[in-house]
Phi, psi and omega in degrees: 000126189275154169235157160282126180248165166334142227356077192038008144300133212252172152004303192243035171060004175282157168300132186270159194301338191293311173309307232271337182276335195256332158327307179304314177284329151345262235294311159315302210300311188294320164310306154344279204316298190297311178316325195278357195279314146356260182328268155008282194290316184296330151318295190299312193288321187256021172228349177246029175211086146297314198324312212268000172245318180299323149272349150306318178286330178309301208281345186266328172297331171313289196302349195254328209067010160310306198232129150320152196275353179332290183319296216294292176318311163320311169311305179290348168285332173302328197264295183300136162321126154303070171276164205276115181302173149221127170269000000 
């Protein structure tokens, strides 16, 4: 007869089988965790640059000669991030 020992070593220093189940599911649980992070970023990168199909379109109207290159700098400066000088 096997007993249950401290953390799940049983008597005779083996992994009792209950462990050897909550490793795996770590180790699922941790694969999820990355896969849902995975996903995330990739969601955050195509839904928060708008900026970035809009300038593609500037730069293909560039490219056509539809707009001035006048035009074309003004636009893109409204579409590009600003960046904060430092004094």
């Amino acid at each position: 007869m096997m007993k249950r020992g401290f953390n799940g070593i049983n008597d005779y220093g083996r992994l009792a089988p209950m462990t050897a189940f909550s490793i795996v599911g770590c180790i699922i649980a941790f694969i999820i965790l990355v896969a849902l992070i995975v996903i995330g970023v990739i969601l955050i990168r195509k839904y928060l640059s708008p900026s970035r199909k809009a300038l593609l379109i500037l730069n293909e109207r560039l490219a056509k000669g539809e707009i001035e290159p006048e035009d074309y700098t003004v636009k893109r400066d409204l579409l590009l991030p600003q960046k904060k000088l430092k004094k």
